[in-house]
N, C-alpha and C positions, 0 to 999 in steps of 0.2 A: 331515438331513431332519426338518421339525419335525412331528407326530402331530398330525391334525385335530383337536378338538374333546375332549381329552381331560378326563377325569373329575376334579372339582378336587379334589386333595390337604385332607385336614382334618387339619393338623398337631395334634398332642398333644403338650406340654411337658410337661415331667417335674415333678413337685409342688415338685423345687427350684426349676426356673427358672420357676414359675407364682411364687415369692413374692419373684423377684430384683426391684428397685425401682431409679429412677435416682436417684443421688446428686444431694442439693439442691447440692453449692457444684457439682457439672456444668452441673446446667441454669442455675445462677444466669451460670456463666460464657459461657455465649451471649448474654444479655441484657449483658454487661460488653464483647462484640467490639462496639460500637457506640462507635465513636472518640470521642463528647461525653461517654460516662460517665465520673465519677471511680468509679474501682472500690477502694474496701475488702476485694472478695471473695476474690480468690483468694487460695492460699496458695501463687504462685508468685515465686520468688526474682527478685533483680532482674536483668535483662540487661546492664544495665552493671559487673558481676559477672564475665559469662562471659568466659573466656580465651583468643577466640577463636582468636588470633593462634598460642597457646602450643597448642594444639588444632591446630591447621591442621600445622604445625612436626612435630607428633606422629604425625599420620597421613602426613605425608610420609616420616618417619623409619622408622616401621614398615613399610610399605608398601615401601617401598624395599629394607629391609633383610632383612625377612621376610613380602612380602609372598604367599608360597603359603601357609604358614605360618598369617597370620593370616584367611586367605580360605576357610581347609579348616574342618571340624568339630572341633568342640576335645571336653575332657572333661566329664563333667555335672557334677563337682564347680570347676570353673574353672581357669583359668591360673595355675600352679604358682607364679608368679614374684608375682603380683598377693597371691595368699593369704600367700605367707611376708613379701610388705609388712605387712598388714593383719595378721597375726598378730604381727610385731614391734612394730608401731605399738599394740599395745593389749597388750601385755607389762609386767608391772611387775616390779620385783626379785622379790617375794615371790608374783606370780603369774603364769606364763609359759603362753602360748598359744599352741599350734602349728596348723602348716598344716592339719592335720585337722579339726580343728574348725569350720575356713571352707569355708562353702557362699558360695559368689556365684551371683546372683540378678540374674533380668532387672525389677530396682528391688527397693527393699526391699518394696513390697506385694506382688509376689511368694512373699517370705518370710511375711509372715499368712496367704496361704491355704495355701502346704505347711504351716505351723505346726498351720491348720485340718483337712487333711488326716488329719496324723498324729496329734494330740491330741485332736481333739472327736469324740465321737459325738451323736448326736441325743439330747438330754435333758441332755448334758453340761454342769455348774455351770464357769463361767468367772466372773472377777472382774473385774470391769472401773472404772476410775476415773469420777467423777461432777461433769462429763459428760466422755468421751470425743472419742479422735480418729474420726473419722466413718468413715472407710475402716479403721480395723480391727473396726468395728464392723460394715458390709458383708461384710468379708472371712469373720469370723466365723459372720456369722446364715447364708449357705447352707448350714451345716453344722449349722441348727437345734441350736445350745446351749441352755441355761436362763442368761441373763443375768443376774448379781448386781451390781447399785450398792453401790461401797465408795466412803463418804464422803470427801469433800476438804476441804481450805481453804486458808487464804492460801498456807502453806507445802505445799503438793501433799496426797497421798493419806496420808489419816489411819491410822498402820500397828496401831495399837490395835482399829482397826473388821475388821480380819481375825479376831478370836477368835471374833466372832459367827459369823462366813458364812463361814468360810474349809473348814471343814473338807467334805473331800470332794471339791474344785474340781481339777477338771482344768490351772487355767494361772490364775494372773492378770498383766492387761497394763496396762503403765506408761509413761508418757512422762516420766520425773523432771526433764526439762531443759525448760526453755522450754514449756512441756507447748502440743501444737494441740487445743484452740483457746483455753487461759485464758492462754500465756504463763508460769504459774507454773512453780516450778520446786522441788523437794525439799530440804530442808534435810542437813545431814549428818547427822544428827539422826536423823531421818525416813529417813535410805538404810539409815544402821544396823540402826534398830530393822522396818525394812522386811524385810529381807533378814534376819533372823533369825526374823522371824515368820513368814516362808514358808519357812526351812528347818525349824521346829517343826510347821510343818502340815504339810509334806512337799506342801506345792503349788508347784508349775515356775513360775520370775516369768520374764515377757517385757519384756526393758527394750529397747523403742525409742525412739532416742537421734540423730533425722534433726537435729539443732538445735543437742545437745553443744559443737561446735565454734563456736559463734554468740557465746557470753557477751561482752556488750562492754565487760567489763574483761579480758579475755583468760586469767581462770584456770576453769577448768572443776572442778565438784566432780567427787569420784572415783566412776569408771562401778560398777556394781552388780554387775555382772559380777568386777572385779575380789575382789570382796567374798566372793564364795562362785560361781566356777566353775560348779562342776559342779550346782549349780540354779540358774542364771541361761543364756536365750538373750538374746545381743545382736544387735539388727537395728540397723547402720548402714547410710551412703549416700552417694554422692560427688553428692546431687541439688543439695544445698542451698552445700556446698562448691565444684563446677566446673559441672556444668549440668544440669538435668532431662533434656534432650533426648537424654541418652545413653543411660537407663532402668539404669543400674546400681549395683544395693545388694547387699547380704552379710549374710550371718549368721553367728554365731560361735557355736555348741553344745556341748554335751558330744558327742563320736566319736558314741557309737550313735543318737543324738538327729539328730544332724548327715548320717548315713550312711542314714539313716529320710527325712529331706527329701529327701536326693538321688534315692533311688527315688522319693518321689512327681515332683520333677524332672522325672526320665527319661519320667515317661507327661504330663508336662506340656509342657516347651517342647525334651526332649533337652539343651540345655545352653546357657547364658547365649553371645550373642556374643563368638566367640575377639578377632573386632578391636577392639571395644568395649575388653576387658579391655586385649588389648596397647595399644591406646594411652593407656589411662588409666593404665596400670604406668610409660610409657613418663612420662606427662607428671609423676608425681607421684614415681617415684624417688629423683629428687638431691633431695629437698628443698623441692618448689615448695608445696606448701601452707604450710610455716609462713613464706613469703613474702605469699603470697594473701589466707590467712585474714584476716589483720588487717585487710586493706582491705576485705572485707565485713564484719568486726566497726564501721569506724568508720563506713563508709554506713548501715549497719541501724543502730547507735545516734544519730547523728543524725535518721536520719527518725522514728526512736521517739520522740523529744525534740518532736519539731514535731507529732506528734499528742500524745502526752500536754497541750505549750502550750496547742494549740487545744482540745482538752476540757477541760481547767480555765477555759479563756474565756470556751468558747461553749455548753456541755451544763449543762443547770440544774441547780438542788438538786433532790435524789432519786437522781438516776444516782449511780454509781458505777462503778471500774472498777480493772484490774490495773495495776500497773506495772513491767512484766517488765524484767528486767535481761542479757535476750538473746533470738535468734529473731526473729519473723517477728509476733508475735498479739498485741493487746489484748483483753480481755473486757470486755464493759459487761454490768452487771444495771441495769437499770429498773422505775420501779414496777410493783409485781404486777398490774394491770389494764392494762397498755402489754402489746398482744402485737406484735412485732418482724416476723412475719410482714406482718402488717399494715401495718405502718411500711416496712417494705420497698417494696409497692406504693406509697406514697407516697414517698417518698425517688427509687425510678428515676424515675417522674414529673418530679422535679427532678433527674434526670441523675446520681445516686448511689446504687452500690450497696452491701451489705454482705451478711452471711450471718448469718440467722434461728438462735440457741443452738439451738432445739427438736430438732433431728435429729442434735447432739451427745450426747444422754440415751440410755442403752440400754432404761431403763424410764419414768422418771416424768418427764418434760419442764419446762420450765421456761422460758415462752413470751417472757418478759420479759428473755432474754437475748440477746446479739447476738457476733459475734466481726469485729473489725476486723483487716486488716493494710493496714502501712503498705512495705512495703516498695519497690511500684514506684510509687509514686506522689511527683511531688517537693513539695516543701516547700510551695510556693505551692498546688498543688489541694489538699492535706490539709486548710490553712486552709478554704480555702473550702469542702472539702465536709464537713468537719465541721461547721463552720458551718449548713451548711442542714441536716444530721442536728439539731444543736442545737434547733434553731425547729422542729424537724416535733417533736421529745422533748416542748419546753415547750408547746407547742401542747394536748399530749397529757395535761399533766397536771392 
C-alpha cells in the first residue's frame, strides 16, 4: 500500500561520498558505444583474445562435477586450490610464496580499495607515480590521503626521488610493467634500486602488475615482489590474460597484511565468487595460459606497430610519444599550449576518441598530454584515425 503524499526525503551524503567524482575514461566510454567511433579510449583488452570456447568447456566441467560446491558460499580468503596455483606460479627458488598470502579479490581494483582501507588514514602521505593509473588514484582519494608526485621518465619511476618525499609515506604505488597509462615500463636497474629504497624508508610498495604478462618479446623482468617479500603487496589479474568480464584479481601479501584485507573483505563483498574461482583454476591448471599468452603477446604487438607506423606519418613535429614494448598504452605529450581536453571535443567531432593525460596527475596536471590504446582497434581504423588525431594536432600548432 503506497502512503499518500508523503514528506520528501532530503538525503544527506556523507562528506566521502559528497567528494566521489566519475571517472573520465567512464564517461569517455559512453560517447565510444556509438558504433562510427574509432575509439583509442578504453583500456579494454581485445575480444578476439577471449577463450570463449575453453570457458564455456570449464563451466560445463565444474558445474557438472562440482556443481553444489561451486554454487554454495565459499571462503573470504578464496578457493584453496586457485591460491596454491597463484602461489606456485609466482615462486621462485630463492623466494617461495605460499597459499596464505593470496587474497582473491572480486578484480584487482578491489584490492586498492582493501589496500585503502587498511593503510590510509585521512592525511595519510601516499607515493604515487607521475602521472598515475586513474583508478588507483580514485580508489585511494575516498580515503582522503595527502598525495605525493614522485618523478618518472623514460625508464619508469625515478627511485632516487624517494629520499626527498618518502619518508613517513604510508605505501607507495607502482605499475613497473607496461605502466597505464604511459606504457613504460621499469628498468632492472630502477626495480633494484626501487625496492631498496623502500626497504630503507620502511615504506610498503604496492606493485600492480595487470600487464606483466603482456611483453611482446615474451621475457618479463623479475616482479618486485620477488625482490623483497615481506614489503612488497602484489595485485595481479586474470583481466588482461582470459577476460575482464569475470571480475577476478588477487593479491599476494605478507600473512598479517594479507589477513588485515580479508577482514575489511568480509564487511565488503563476504567473499570473491566460488564459481568464478573454480572455473578459472579449472581452465588455467594444466597449463593453458603459457599456450594463450603468446597469442595475445603477438596481436597486442602487431597492433602497437601500426599505431606507432601511423604516428610517425601522420602526428607533426612537436609531439612526441612512448614506445612501449608490452601492454595495451601509448602516451603522447604535445605542445604546452595544446590542451587534449579540448582536442578531444574536436576529434569525437570527427568520430574519434581518446583519453585527456589531465586526470592521470594526482596533483599538478599536465594538459598537453593524451593516452592512446590500440588494442581493439584493427590495423586499418588506427591509420585512419590517427590520421585525423594528426591534422586536428598540426592544425593546433
Amino acid at each position: 500500500m503506497k502512503i499518500e503524499n508523503p514528506n520528501p526525503i532530503q538525503w544527506q551524503f556523507s562528506q566521502r561520498a559528497e567528494q566521489l567524482q566519475s571517472s573520465a575514461i567512464r564517461e569517455i566510454l559512453k560517447i565510444t558505444m556509438r558504433p562510427e567511433i574509432i575509439s583509442f579510449a578504453g583500456g579494454l583488452p581485445s575480444p578476439q583474445t577471449f577463450p570463449v570456447e575453453r570457458m564455456r568447456e570449464a563451466y560445463d566441467a565444474v558445474l557438472s562435477r562440482a556443481g553444489k560446491v561451486a554454487l554454495q558460499y565459499g571462503p573470504s580468503d578464496g578457493y584453496a586450490p586457485l591460491r596454491e596455483w597463484i602461489a606456485d606460479s609466482l615462486s621462485t627458488s630463492d623466494c617461495p610464496i605460499v597459499p596464505e598470502q593470496v587474497l582473491m579479490l572480486s578484480g584487482s581494483q578491489q584490492g586498492l580499495d582493501l589496500l585503502g582501507k587498511v593503510l590510509i588514514d585521512e592525511g595519510s602521505k601516499i607515493l604515487v607515480e607521475t602521472p598515475s593509473y586513474l583508478g588507483a588514484l580514485q580508489a585511494f582519494s575516498v580515503y582522503r590521503p595527502e598525495f605525493v608526485s614522485v618523478a618518472t621518465d623514460d625508464d619508469g619511476l625515478v627511485p632516487e626521488a624517494l629520499d626527498a618525499v618518502g619518508q613517513g609515506a604510508r605505501l607507495l604505488y607502482s605499475l613497473p610493467n607496461f605502466q597505464n597509462p604511459t606504457g613504460r615500463s621499469m628498468t632492472l636497474a630502477r626495480r633494484i634500486a626501487l625496492v631498496e629504497a623502500c626497504a630503507r624508508l620502511r615504506v610498503p610498495l604496492i606493485e600492480d602488475d595487470p600487464y606483466g604478462a603482456l611483453s611482446y618479446n615474451g621475457e618479463p623482468l623479475p616482479k618486485l615482489l620477488n625482490m623483497n617479500p615481506s614489503g612488497v603487496v602484489y595485485m595481479g589479474s586474470f583481466s588482461k590474460v582470459l577476460t575482464p568480464g569475470i571480475r577476478l584479481g588477487y593479491a599476494v601479501a605478507p600473512v598479517p597484511l594479507a589477513r588485515k584485507m580479508e577482514q575489511a573483505k568480509q564487511a565488503t563483498d563476504l567473499h570473491t565468487a566460488q564459481l568464478t574461482q573454480m572455473v578459472v583454476h579449472e581452465v588455467v591448471k594444466d597449463g593453458f595460459l603459457t599456450e594463450h599468452i603468446p597469442t595475445i603477446r603477438k596481436l597486442y604487438a602487431a597492433q602497437c606497430q601500426s599505431m606507432l607506423d601511423a604516428l610517425q606519418e601522420f602526428f607533426p613535429a612537436g609531439a612526441s610519444w612512448t614506445r612501449p614494448q608490452g601492454g595495451m598504452f601509448i602516451w603522447v605529450t604535445l605542445p604546452k599550449h595544446i590542451n587534449s581536453m579540448e582536442l578531444l571535443e574536436a576529434a569525437v567531432a570527427q568520430n574519434v576518441a581518446f583519453v585527456p593525460g589531465a586526470p592521470f596527475y594526482a596533483n599538478t596536471p599536465e594538459p598537453n598530454t593524451l593516452r592512446l590504446s590500440f588494442v581493439t582497434v584493427p590495423p586499418e581504423q588506427i591509420r585512419i584515425g590517427v590520421e585525423k588525431l594528426g591534422k586536428l594536432i598540426a592544425a593546433r600548432m
